[in-house]
PLY file of the C-alpha trace (Angstrom):
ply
format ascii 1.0
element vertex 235
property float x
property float y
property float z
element edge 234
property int vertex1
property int vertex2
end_header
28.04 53.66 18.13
29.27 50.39 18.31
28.48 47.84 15.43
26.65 44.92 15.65
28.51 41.55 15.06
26.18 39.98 13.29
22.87 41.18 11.16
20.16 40.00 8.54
20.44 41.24 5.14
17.07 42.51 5.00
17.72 44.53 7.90
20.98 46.53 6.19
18.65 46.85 2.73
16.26 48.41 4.90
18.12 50.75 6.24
19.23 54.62 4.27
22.60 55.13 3.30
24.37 58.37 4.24
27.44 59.89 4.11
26.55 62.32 7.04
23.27 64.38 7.92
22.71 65.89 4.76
24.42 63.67 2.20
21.60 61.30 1.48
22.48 58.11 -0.84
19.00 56.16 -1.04
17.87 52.82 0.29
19.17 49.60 -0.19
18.25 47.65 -3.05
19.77 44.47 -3.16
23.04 42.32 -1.90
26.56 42.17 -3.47
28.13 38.79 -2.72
30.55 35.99 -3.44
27.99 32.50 -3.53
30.70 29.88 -3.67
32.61 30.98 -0.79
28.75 32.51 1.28
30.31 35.72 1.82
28.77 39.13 1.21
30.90 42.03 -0.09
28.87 44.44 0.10
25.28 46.07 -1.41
24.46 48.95 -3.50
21.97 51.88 -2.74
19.11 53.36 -5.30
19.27 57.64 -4.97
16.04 58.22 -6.38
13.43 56.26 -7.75
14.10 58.00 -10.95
17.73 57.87 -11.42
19.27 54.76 -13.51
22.62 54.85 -10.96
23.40 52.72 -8.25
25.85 53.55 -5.89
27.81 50.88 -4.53
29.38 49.85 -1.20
32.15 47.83 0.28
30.91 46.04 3.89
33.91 47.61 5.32
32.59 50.95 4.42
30.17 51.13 7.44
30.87 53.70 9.98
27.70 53.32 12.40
24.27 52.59 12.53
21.71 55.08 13.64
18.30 53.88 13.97
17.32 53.90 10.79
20.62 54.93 9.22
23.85 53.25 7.50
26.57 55.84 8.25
29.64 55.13 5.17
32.82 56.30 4.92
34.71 57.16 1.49
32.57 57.67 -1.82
30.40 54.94 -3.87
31.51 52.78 -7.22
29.17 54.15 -9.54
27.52 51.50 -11.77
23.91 50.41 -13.50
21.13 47.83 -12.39
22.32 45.97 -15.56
25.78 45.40 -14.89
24.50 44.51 -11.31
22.03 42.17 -12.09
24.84 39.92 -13.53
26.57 39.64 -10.72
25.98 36.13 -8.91
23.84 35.90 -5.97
22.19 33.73 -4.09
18.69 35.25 -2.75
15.66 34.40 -4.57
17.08 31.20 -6.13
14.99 28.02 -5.56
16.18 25.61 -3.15
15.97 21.78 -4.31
15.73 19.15 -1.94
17.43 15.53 -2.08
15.16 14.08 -4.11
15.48 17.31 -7.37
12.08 19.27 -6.11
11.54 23.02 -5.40
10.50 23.27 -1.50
11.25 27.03 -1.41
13.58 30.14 -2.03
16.56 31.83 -0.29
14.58 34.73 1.06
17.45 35.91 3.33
20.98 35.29 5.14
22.32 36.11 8.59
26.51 37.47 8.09
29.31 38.45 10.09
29.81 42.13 9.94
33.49 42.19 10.75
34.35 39.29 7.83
31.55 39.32 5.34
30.81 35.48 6.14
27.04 34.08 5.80
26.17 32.32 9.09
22.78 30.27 7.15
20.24 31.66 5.16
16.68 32.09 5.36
14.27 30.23 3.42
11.01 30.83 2.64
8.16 28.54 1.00
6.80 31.29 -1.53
7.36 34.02 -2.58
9.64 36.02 0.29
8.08 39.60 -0.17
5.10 38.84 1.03
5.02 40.48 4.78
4.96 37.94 7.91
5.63 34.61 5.86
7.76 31.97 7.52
11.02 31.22 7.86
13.53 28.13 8.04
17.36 28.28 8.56
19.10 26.40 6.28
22.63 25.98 7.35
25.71 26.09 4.85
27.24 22.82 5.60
23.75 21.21 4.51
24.17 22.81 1.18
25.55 20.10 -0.97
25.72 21.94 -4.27
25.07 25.67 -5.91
24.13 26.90 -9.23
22.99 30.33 -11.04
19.02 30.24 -9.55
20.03 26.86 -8.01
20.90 26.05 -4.26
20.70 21.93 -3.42
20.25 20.87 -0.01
20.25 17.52 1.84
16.76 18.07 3.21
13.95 16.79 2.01
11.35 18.90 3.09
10.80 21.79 4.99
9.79 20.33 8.19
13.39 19.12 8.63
14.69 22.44 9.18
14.43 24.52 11.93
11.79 26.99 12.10
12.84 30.75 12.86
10.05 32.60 11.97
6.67 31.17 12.23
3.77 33.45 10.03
-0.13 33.87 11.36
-1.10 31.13 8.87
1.40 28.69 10.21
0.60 29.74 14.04
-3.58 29.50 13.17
-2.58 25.62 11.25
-0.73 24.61 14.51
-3.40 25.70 17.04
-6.05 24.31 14.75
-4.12 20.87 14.74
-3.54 20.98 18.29
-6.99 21.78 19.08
-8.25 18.42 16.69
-5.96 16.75 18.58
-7.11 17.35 21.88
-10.66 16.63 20.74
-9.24 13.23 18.97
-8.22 12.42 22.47
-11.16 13.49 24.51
-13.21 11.36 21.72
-11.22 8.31 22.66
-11.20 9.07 25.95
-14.73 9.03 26.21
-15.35 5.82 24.20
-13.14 3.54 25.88
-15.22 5.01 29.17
-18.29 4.03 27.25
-17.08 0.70 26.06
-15.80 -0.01 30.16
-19.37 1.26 31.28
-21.03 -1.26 28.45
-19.06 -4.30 29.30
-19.64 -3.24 33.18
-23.13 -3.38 32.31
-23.07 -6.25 30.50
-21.47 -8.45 33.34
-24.15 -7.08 35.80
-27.25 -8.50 33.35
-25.09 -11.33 32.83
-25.30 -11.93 36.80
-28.63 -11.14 37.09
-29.31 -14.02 34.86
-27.36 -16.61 36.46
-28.88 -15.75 39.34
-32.22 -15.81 38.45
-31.33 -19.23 36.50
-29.85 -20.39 40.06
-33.60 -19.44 41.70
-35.86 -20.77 39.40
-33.72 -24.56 39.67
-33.90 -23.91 43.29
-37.84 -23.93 43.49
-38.46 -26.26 40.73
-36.14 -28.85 42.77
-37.86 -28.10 46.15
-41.21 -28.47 44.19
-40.19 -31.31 42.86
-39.23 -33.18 46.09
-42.21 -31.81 47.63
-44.50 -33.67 44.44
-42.47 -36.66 45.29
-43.42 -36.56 49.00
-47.03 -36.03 48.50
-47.05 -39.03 45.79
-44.83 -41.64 48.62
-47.48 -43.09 50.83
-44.78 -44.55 53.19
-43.77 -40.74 53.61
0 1
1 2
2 3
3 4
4 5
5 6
6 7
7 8
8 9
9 10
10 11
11 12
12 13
13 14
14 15
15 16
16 17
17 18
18 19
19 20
20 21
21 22
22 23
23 24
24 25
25 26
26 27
27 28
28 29
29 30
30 31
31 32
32 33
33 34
34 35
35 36
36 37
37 38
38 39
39 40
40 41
41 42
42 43
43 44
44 45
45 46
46 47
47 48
48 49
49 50
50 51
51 52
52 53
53 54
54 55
55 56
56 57
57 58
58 59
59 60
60 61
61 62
62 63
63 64
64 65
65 66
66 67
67 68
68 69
69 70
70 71
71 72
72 73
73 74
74 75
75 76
76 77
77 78
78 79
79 80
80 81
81 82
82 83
83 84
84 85
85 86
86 87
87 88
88 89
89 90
90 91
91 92
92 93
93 94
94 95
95 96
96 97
97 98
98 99
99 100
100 101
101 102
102 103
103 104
104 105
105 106
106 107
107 108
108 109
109 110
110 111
111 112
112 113
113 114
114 115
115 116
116 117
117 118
118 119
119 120
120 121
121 122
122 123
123 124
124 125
125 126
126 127
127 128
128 129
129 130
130 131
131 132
132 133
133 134
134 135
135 136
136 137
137 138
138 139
139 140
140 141
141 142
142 143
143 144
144 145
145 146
146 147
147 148
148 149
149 150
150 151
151 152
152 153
153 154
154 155
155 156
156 157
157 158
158 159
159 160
160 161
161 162
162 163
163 164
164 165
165 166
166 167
167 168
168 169
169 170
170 171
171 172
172 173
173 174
174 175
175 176
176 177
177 178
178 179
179 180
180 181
181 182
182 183
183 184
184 185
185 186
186 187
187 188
188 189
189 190
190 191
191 192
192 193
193 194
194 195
195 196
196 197
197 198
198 199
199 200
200 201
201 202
202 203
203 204
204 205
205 206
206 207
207 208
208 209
209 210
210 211
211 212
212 213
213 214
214 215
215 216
216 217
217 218
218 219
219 220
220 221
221 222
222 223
223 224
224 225
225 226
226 227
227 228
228 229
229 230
230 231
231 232
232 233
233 234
């Protein structure tokens, strides 16, 4: 089966490693990779959840994948989880904006199976094992520096990279907001009408008293001319 170009690291740690049907190697437990250059390796397998060993792979060691199988070729570089755990790597180090403030973690990366090389990573605004969070793509050229637990960016938030993966809390927030919204505007929609219909309303009474002013001047001038003529005797 043919390779895939591209894929997540989360989706190669999920998958088993195997030498063939019956040589089992274990899961994937976490990334082997070069930070300054954003280029992964390889990874390294746990057999058992009992055994102290990790076996180790080149990328270039992939044969196929099955479902949910890594096929390798060629034996593992035996080593421990404490000689591993001091090698440098980028996922689960905080991610500081412009202005020096955590905004989230590097919960994941997207790479080039053929080279190794890290399209962008995957950020996440807590912590990234918890199932159906959110995700933002960072990209590498808006990385402006790196340190041990450290990535900088030139963001300032969040919200100014794109969102990849939106979680059920996120989704809920939006249709909530857009739902406030839409009542904001029906609210203003239907007091401007009121305010139209109460200045409408005020014209007409304003109208009806002219016009009533208008009548009443009318009579009291015809009554008064008609005083005047009873009053004339040469009329």
């Amino acid at each position: 089966m043919k390779l895939p170009k591209e894929l997540l690291l989360s989706e190669l740690l999920n998958h088993n490693v195997k030498g063939n049907i019956t040589l089992n190697y274990g899961n994937g437990e976490n990334v082997w990779m070069h930070p300054p250059v954003h280029r992964i390796l390889g990874w390294y397998s746990r057999p058992s959840n009992f055994d102290l060993k990790r076996n180790v792979w080149r990328l270039n060691q992939i044969s196929q994948i099955i479902d949910n199988d890594v096929y390798v070729k060629g034996d593992p570089a035996i080593s421990d989880l404490a000689t591993l755990n001091r090698f440098p790597s980028l996922i689960c180090a905080n991610l500081i904006n412009s202005e020096g403030n955590k905004i989230g973690l590097i919960a994941d990366f997207l790479f080039e199976m053929k080279t190794g090389n890290i399209k962008f990573y995957l950020i996440s605004r807590s912590n990234p094992k918890i199932p159906g969070s959110s995700r933002w793509k960072l990209k590498i050229e808006d990385i402006t520096d790196q340190q041990p637990g450290l990535v900088f960016c030139s963001s300032s938030s969040l919200d100014d990279l794109p969102l990849i993966k939106s979680s059920l809390k996120n989704d809920f927030f939006k249709k909530g907001k857009k739902i406030i919204d839409r009542f904001d505007d029906m609210k203003n929609i239907a007091t401007n009408r009121l305010e139209d219909w109460l200045e409408e309303d005020e014209d007409i009474n304003k109208k009806k008293e002219f016009s009533q002013k208008t009548f009443y001047n009318k009579n009291n001038e015809s009554r008064s001319f008609s005083n005047k003529s009873e009053d004339d005797p040469w009329i």
